[in-house]
N, C-alpha and C positions, 0 to 999 in steps of 0.2 A: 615130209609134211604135206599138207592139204594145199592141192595147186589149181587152181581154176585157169583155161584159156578163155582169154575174153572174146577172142572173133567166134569161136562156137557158140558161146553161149548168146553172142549177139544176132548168129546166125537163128538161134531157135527163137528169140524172139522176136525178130524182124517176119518171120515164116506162120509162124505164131500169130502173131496179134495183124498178119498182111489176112491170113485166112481167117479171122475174127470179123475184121471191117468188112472183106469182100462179103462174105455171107450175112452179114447185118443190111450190108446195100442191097443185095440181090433179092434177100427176104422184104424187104420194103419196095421193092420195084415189082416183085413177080408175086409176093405171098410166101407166107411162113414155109409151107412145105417144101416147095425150091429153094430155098434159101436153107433150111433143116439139111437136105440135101449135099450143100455147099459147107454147114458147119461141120459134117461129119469128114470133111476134107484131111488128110492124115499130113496136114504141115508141120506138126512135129516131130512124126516118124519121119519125114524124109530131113530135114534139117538134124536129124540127131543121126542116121546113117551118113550124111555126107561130112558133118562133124569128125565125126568116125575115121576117113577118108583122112582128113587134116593129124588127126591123130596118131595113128596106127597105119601099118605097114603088116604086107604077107598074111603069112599064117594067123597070127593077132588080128589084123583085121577082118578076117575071114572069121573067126571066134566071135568077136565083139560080135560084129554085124548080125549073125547067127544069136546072137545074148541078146540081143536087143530086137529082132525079132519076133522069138520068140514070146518074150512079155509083151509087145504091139500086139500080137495075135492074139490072149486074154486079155488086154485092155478092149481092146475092139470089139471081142463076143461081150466082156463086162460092160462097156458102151451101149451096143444093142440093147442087155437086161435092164439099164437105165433107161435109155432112148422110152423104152415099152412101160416100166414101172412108173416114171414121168408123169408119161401120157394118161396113163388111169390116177393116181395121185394127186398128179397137180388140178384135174380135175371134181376129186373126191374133196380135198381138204385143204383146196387153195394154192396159188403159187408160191408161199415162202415155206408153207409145212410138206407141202406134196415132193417141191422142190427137196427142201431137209432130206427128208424119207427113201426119194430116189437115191441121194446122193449116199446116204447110210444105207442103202440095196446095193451097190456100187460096191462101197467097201467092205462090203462083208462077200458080195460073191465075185470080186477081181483073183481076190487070196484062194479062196475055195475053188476056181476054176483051175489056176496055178495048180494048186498041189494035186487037184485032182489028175491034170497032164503031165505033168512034170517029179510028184511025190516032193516029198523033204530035201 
């Protein structure tokens, strides 16, 4: 059946929502740009490899860790194509529709970047 561990899952969002707050302060103290900087901070990937760690052992973890990688690596370039689509958008048609629009750019080229590296 479907089993969840709670201390990983606690782990990604303590790491999680710790790199949310830090880059919200940083961006109010120094300016949006440093602070942008600090939200692209990868506290999920690394709380979801050390997760991993708790998990999994040997060979498996060496898999996993490599599976999980791998998809950070196109969410990150699909991050960038948002970060960029954002910027022009939210500007064009406002924060809540520009925002919308990046985030429907997002999902449509995370999956297309996938198959294009990886195929079916």
């Amino acid at each position: 059946m479907f089993h969840i561990d709670l201390f990983p899952l606690s782990l990604r969002f303590v790491l999680g929502g710790s790199a949310v707050v830090a880059s919200t302060l940083i961006a109010k103290a120094f300016g949006g740009r440093i602070g942008g900087i600090f939200a692209a901070f990868p506290a999920v990937y690394l709380a979801a490899v050390l997760s991993l760690g708790l998990e999994f052992r040997g060979q498996d973890l060496l898999f996993m860790s490599e599976q999980v990688s791998k998809g950070a690596l196109v969410g990150m370039v699909a991050d960038i194509g948002c970060a960029l689509a954002a910027s022009y958008l939210i500007l064009r048609y406002g924060w809540k529709s520009g925002l919308s629009r990046a985030l429907l750019f997002w999902a449509v080229l995370a999956p297309a970047i996938y198959f294009a590296w990886y195929g079916f």
